[in-house]
Backbone as XML, in Angstrom:
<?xml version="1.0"?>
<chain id="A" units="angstrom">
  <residue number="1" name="UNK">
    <atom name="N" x="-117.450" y="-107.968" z="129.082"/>
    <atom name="CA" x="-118.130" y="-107.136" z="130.069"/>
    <atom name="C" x="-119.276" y="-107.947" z="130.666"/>
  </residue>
  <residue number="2" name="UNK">
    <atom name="N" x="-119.322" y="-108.233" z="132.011"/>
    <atom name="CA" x="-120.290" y="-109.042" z="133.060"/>
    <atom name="C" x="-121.898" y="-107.672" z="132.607"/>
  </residue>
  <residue number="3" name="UNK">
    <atom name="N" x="-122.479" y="-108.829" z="132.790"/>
    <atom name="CA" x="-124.230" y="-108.234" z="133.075"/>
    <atom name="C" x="-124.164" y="-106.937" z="134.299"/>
  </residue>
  <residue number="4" name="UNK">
    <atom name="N" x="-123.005" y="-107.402" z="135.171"/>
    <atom name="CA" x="-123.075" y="-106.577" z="136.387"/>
    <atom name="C" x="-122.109" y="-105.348" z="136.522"/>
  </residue>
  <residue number="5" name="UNK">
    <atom name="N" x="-121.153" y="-105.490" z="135.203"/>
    <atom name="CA" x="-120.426" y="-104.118" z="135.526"/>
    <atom name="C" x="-121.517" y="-102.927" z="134.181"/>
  </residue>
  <residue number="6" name="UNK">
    <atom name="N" x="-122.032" y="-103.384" z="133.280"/>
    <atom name="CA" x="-123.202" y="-103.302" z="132.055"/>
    <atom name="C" x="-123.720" y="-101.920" z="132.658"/>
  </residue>
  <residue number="7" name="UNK">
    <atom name="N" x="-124.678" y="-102.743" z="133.956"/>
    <atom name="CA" x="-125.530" y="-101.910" z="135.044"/>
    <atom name="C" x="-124.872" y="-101.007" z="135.789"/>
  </residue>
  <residue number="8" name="UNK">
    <atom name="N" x="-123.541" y="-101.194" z="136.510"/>
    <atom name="CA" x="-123.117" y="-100.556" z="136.924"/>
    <atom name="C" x="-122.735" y="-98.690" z="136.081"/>
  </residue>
  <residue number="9" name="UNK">
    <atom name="N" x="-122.066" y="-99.184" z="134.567"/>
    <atom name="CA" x="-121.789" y="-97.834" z="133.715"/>
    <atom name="C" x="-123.353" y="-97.229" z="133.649"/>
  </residue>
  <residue number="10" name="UNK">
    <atom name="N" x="-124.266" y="-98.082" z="132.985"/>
    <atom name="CA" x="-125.979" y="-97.433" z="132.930"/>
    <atom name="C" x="-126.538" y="-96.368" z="134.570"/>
  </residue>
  <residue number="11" name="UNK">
    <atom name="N" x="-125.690" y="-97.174" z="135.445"/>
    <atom name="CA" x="-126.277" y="-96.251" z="136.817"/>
    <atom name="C" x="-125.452" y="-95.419" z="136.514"/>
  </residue>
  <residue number="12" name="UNK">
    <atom name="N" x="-124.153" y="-95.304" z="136.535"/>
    <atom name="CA" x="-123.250" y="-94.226" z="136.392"/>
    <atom name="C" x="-124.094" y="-92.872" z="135.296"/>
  </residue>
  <residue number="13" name="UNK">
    <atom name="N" x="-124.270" y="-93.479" z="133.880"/>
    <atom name="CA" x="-124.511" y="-92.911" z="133.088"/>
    <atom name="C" x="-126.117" y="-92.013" z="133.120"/>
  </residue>
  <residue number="14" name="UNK">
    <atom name="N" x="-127.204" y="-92.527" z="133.278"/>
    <atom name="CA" x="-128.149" y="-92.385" z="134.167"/>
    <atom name="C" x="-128.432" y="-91.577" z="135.296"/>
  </residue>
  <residue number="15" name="UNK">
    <atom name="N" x="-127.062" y="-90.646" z="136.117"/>
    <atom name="CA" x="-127.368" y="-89.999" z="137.205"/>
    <atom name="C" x="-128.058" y="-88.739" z="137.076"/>
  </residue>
  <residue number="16" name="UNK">
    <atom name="N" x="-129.172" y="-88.322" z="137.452"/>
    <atom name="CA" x="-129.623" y="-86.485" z="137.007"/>
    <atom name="C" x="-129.796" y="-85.951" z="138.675"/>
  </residue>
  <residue number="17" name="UNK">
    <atom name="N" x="-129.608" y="-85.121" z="138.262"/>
    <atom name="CA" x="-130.110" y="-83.941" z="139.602"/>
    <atom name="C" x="-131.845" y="-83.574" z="139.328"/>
  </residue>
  <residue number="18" name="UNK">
    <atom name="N" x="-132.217" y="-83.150" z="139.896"/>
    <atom name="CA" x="-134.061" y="-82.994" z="139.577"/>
    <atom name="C" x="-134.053" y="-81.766" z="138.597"/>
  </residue>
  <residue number="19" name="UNK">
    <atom name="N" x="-135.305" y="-81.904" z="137.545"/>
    <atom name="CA" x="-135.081" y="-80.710" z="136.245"/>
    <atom name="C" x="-136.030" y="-79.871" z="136.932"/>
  </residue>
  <residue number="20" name="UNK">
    <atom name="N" x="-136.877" y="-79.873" z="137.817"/>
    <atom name="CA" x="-137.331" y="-78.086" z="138.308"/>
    <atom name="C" x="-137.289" y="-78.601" z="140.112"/>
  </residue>
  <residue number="21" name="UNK">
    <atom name="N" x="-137.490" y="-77.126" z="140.521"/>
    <atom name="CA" x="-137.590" y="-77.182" z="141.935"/>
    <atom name="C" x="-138.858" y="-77.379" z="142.480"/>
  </residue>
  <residue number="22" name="UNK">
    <atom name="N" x="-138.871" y="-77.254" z="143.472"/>
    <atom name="CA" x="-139.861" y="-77.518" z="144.549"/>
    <atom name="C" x="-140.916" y="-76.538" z="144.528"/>
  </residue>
  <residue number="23" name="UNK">
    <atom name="N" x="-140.192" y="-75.517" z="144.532"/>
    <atom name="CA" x="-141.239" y="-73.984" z="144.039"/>
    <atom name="C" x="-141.318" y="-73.828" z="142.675"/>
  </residue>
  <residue number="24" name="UNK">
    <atom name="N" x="-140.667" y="-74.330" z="141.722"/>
    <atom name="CA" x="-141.032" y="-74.227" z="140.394"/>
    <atom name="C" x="-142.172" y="-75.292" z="140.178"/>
  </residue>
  <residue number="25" name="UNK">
    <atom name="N" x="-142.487" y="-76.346" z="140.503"/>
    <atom name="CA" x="-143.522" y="-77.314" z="140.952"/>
    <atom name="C" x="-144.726" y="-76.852" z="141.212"/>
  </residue>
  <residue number="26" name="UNK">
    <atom name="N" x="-144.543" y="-76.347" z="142.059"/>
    <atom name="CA" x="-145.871" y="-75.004" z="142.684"/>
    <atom name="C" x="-146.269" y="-74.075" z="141.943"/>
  </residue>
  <residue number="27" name="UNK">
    <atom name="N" x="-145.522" y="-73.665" z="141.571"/>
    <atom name="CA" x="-146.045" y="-72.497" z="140.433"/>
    <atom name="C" x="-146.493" y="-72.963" z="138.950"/>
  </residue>
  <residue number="28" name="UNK">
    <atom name="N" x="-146.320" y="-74.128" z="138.745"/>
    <atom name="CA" x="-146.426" y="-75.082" z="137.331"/>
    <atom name="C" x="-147.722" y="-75.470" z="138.073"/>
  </residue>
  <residue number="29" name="UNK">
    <atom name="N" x="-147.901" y="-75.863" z="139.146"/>
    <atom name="CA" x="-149.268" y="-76.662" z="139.385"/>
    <atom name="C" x="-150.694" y="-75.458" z="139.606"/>
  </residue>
  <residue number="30" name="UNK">
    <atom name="N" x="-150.340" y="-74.545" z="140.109"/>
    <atom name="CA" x="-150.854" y="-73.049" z="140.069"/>
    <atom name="C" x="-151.484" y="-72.786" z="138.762"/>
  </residue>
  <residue number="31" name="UNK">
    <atom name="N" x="-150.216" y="-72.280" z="137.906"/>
    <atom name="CA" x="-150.606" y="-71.835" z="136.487"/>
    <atom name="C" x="-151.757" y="-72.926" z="136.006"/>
  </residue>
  <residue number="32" name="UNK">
    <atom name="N" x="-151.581" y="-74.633" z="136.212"/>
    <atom name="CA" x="-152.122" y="-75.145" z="135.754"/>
    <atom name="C" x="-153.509" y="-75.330" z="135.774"/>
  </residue>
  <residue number="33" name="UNK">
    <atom name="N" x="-153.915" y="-75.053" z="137.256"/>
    <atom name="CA" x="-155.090" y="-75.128" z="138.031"/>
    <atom name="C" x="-156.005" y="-74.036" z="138.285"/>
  </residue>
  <residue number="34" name="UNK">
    <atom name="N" x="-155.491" y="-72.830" z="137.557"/>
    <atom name="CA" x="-156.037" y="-71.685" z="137.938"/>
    <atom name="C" x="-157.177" y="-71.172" z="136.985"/>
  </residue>
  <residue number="35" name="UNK">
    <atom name="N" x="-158.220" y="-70.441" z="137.119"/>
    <atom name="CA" x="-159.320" y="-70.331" z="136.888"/>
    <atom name="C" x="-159.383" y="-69.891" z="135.328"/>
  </residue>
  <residue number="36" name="UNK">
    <atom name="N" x="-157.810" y="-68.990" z="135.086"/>
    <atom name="CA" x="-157.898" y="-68.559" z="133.569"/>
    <atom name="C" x="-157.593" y="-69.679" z="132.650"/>
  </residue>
  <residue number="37" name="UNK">
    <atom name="N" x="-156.911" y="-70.762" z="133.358"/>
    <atom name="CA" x="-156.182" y="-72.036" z="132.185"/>
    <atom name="C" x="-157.484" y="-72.612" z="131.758"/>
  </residue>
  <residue number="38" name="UNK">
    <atom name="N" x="-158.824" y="-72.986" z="132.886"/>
    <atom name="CA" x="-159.626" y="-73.533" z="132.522"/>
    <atom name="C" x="-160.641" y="-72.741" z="131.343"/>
  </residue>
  <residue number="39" name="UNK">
    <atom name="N" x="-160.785" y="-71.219" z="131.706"/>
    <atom name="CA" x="-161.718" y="-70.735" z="130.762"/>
    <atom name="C" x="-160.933" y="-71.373" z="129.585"/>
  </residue>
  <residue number="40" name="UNK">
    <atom name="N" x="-159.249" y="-70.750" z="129.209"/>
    <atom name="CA" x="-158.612" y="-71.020" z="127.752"/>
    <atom name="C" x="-158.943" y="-72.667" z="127.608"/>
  </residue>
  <residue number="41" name="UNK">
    <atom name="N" x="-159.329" y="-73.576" z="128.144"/>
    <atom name="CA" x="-159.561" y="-74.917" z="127.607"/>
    <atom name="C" x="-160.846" y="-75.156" z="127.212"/>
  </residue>
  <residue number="42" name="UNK">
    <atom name="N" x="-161.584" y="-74.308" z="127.974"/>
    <atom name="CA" x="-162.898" y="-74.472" z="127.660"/>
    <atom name="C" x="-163.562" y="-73.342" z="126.107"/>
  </residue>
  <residue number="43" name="UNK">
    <atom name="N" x="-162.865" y="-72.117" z="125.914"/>
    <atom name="CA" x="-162.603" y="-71.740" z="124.846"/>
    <atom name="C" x="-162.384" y="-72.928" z="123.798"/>
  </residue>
  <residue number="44" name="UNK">
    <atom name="N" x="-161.095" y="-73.479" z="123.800"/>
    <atom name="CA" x="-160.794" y="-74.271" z="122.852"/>
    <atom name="C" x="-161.664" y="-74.977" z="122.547"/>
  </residue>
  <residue number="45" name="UNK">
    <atom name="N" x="-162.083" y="-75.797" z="123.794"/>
    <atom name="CA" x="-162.977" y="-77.005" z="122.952"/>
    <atom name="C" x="-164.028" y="-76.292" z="122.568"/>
  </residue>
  <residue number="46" name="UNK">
    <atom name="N" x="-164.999" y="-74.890" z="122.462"/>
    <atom name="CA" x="-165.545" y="-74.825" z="121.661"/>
    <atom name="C" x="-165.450" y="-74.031" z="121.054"/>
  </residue>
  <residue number="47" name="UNK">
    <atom name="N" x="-164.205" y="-73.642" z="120.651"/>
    <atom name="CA" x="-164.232" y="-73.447" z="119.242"/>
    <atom name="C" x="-164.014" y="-74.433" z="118.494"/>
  </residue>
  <residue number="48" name="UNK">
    <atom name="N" x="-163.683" y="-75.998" z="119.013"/>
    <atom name="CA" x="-163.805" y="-77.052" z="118.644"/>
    <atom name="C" x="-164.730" y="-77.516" z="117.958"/>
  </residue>
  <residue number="49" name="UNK">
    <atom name="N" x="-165.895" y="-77.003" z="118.494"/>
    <atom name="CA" x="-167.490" y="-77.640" z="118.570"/>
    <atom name="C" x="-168.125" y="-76.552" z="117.520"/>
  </residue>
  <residue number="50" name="UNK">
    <atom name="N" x="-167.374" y="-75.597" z="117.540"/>
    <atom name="CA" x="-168.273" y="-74.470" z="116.104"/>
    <atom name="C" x="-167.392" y="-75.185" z="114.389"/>
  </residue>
  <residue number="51" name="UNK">
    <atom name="N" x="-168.755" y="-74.885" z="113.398"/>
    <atom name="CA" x="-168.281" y="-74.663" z="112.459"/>
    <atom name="C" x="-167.536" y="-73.163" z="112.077"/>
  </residue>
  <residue number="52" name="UNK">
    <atom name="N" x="-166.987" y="-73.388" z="110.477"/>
    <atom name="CA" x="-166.187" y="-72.210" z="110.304"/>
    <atom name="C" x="-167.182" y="-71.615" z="109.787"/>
  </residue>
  <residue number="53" name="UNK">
    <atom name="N" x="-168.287" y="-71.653" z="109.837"/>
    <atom name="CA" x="-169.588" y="-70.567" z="109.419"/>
    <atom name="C" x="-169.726" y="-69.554" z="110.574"/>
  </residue>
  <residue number="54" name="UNK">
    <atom name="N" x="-169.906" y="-70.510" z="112.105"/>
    <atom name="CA" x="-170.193" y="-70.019" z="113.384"/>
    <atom name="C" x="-168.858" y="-69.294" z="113.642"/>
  </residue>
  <residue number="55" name="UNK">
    <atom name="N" x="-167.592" y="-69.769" z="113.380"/>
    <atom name="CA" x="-166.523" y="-68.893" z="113.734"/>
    <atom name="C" x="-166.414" y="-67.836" z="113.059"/>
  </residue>
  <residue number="56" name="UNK">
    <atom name="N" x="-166.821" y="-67.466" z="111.769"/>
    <atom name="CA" x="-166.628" y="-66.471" z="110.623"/>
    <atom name="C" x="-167.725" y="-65.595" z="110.981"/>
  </residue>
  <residue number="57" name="UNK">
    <atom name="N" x="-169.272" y="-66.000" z="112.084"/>
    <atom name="CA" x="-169.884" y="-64.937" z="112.175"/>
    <atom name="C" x="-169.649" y="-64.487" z="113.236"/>
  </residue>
  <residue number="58" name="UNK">
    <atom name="N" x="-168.727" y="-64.567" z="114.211"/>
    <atom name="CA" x="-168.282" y="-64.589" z="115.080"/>
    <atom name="C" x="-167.221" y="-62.973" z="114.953"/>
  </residue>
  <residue number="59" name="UNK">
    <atom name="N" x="-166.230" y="-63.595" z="114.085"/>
    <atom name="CA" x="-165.281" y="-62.709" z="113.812"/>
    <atom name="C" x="-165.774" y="-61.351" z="113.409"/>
  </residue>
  <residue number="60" name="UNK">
    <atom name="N" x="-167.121" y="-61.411" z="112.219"/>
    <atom name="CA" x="-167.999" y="-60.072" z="111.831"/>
    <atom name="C" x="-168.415" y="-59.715" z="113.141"/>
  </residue>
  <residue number="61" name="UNK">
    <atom name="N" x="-169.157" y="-60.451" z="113.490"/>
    <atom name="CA" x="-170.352" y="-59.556" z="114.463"/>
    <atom name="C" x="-169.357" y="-58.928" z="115.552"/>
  </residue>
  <residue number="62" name="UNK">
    <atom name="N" x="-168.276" y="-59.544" z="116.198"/>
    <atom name="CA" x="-167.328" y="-58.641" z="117.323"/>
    <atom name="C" x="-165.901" y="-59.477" z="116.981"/>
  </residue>
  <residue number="63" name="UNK">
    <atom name="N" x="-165.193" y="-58.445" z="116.001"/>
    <atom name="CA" x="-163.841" y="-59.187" z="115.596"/>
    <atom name="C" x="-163.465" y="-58.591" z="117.272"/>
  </residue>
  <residue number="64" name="UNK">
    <atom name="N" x="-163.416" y="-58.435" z="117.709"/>
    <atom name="CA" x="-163.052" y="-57.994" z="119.054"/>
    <atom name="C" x="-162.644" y="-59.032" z="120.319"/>
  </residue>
  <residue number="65" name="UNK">
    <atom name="N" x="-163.694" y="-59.654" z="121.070"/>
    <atom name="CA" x="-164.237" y="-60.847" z="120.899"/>
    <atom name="C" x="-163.141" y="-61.926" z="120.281"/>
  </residue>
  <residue number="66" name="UNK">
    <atom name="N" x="-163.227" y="-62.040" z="119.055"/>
    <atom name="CA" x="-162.630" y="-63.130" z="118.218"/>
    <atom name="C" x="-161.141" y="-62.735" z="118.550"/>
  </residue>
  <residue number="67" name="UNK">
    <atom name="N" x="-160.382" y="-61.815" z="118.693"/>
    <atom name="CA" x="-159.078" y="-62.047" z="118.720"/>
    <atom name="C" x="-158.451" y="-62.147" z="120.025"/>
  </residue>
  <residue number="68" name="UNK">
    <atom name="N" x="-159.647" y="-61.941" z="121.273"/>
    <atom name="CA" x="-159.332" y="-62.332" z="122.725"/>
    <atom name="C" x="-159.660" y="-63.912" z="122.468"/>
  </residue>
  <residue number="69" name="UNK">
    <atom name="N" x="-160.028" y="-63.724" z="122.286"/>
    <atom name="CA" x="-160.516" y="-65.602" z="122.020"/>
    <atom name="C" x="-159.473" y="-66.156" z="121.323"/>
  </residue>
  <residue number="70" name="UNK">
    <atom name="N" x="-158.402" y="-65.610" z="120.409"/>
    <atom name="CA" x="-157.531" y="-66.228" z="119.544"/>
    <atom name="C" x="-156.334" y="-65.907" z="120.875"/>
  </residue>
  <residue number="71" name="UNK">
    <atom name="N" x="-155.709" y="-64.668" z="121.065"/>
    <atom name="CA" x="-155.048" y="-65.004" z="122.049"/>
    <atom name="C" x="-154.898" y="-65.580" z="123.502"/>
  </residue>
  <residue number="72" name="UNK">
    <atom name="N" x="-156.214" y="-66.050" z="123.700"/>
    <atom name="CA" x="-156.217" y="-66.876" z="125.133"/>
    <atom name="C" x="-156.053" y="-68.760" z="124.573"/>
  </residue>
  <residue number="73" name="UNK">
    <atom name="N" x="-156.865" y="-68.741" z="123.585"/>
    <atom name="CA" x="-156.519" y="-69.839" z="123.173"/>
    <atom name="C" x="-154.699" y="-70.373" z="122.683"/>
  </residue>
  <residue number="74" name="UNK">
    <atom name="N" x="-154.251" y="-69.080" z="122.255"/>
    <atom name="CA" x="-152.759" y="-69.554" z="122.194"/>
    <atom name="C" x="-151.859" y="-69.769" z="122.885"/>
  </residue>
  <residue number="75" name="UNK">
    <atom name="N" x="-152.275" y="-69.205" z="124.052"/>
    <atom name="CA" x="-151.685" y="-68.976" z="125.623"/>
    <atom name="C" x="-151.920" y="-70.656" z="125.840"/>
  </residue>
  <residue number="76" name="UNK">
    <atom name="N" x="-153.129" y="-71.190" z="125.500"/>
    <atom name="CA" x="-153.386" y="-72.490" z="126.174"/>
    <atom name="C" x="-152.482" y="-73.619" z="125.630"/>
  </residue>
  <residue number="77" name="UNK">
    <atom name="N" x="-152.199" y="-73.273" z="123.933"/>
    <atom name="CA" x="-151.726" y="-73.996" z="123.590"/>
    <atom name="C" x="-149.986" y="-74.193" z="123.442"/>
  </residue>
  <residue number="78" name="UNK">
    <atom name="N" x="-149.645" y="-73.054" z="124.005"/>
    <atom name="CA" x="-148.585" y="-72.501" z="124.602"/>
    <atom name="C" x="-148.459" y="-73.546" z="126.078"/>
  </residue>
  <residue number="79" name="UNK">
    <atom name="N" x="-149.413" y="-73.560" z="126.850"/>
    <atom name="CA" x="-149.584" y="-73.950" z="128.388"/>
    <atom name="C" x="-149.036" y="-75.443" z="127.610"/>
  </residue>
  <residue number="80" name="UNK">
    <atom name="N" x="-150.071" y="-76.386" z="126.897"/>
    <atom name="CA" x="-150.310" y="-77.282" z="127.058"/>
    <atom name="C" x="-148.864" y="-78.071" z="126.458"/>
  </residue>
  <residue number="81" name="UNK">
    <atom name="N" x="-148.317" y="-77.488" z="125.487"/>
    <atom name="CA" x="-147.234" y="-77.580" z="124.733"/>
    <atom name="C" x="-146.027" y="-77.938" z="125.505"/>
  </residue>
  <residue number="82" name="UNK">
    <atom name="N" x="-146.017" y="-76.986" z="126.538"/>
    <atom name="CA" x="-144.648" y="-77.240" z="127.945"/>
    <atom name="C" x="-145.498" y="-78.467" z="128.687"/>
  </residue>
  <residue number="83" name="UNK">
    <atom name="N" x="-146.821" y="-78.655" z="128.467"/>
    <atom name="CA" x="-147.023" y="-79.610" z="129.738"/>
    <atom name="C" x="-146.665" y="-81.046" z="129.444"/>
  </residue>
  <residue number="84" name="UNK">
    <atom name="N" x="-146.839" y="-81.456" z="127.683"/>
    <atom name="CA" x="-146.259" y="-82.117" z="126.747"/>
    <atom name="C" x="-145.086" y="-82.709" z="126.699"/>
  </residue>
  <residue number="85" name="UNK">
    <atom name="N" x="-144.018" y="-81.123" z="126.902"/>
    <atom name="CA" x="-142.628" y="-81.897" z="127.017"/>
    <atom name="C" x="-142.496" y="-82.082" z="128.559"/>
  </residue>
  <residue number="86" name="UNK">
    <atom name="N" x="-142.703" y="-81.788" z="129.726"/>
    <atom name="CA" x="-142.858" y="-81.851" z="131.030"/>
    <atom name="C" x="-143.389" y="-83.351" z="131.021"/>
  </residue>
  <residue number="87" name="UNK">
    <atom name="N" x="-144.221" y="-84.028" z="130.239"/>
    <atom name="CA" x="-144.593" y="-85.625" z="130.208"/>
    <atom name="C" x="-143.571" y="-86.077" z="129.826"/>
  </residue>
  <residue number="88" name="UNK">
    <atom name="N" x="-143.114" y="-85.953" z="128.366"/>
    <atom name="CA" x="-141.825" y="-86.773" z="127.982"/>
    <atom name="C" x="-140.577" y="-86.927" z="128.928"/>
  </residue>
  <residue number="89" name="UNK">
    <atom name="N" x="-140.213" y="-85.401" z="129.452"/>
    <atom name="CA" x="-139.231" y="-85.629" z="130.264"/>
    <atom name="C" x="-139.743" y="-86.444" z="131.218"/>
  </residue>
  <residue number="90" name="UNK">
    <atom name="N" x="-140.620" y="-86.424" z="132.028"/>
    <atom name="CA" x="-141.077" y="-87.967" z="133.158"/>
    <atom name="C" x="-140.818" y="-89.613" z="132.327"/>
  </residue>
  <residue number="91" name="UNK">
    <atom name="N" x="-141.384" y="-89.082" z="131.637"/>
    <atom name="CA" x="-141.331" y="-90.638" z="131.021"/>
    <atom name="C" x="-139.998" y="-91.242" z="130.422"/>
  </residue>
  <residue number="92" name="UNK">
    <atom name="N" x="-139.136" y="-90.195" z="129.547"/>
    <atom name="CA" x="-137.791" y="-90.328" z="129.865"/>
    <atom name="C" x="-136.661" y="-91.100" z="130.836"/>
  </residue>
  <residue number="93" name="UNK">
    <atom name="N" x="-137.344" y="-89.687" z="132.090"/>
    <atom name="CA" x="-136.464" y="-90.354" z="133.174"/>
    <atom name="C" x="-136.498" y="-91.528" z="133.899"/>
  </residue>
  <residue number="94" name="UNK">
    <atom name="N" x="-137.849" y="-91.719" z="134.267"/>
    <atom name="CA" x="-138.679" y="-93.189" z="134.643"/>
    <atom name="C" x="-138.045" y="-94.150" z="133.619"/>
  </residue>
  <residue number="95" name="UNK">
    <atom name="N" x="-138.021" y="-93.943" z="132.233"/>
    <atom name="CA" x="-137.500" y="-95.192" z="131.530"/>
    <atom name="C" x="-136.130" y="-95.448" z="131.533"/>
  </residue>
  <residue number="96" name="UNK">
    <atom name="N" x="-135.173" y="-94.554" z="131.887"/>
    <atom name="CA" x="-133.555" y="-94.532" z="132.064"/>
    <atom name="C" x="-133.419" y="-95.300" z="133.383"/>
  </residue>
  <residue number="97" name="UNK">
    <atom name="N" x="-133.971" y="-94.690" z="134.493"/>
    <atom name="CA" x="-133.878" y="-95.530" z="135.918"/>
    <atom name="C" x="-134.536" y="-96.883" z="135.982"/>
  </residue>
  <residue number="98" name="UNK">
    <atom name="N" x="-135.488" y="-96.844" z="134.755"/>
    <atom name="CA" x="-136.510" y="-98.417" z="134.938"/>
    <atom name="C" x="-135.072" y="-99.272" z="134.453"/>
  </residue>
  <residue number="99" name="UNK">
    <atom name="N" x="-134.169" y="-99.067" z="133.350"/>
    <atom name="CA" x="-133.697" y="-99.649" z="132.585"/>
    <atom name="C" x="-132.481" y="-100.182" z="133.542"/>
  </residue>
  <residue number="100" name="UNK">
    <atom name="N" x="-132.109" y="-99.491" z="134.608"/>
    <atom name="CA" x="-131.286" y="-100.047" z="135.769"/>
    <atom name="C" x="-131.800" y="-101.797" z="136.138"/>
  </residue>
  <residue number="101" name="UNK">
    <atom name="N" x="-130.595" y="-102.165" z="136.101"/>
    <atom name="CA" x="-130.953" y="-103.785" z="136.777"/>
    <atom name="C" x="-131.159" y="-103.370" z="138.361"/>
  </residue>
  <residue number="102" name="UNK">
    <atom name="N" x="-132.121" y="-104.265" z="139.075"/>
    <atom name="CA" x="-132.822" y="-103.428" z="140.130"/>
    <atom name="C" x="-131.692" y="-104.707" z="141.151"/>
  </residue>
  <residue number="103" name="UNK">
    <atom name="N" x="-131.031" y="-103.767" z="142.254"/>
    <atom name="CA" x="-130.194" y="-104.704" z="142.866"/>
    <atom name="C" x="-130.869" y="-105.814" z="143.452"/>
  </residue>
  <residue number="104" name="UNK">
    <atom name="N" x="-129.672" y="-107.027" z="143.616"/>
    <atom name="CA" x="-130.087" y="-108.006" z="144.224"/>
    <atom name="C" x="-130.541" y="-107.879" z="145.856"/>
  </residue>
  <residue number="105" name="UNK">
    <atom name="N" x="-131.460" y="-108.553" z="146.100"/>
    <atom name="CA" x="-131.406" y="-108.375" z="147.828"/>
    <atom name="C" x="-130.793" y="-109.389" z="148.449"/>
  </residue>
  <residue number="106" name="UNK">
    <atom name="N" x="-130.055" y="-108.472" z="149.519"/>
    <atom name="CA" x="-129.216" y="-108.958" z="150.491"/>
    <atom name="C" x="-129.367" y="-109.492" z="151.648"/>
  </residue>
</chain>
């Protein structure tokens, strides 16, 4: 098998159609950018920044409070989790098409 028919099966093998749309794009960049994703990040990092003394008086003084705070934070980590595999798949695909021998010029 030539170097050049190799490349040829890898392009073959290698072909995808795009994994979201144009409006699914939009609405991923939306969700991402929107005013509630930032409070849930900014939640996180501080509950990052508290000890479990500050979180435990937290939970007494307004368990209330504490479990909006637990479910916005899960939402985030929910968000961030798809945004995670949404990287791999880029990097994936970028590395399947990088791996194409890039044609000769004519």
């Amino acid at each position: 098998m030539t170097r050049e028919t190799k490349n040829e099966e890898l392009v073959n093998f290698a072909e995808f159609e795009p994994a979201i749309t144009v409006a699914e794009l939009s609405e991923m960049e939306r969700a991402s950018s929107s005013d509630s994703r930032g409070i849930q990040r900014r939640m996180a990092l501080m509950v990052c920044a508290r000890s479990s003394g500050e979180l435990s008086q937290l939970n007494i003084d307004n368990p209330k409070a504490f479990e909006e705070m637990l479910d916005h934070i899960e939402a985030f980590k929910d968000h961030a989790q798809a945004l995670a595999e949404i990287a791999e798949t880029a990097c994936q695909r970028l590395a399947i098409v990088g791996r194409r021998q890039k044609p000769a010029i004519q």
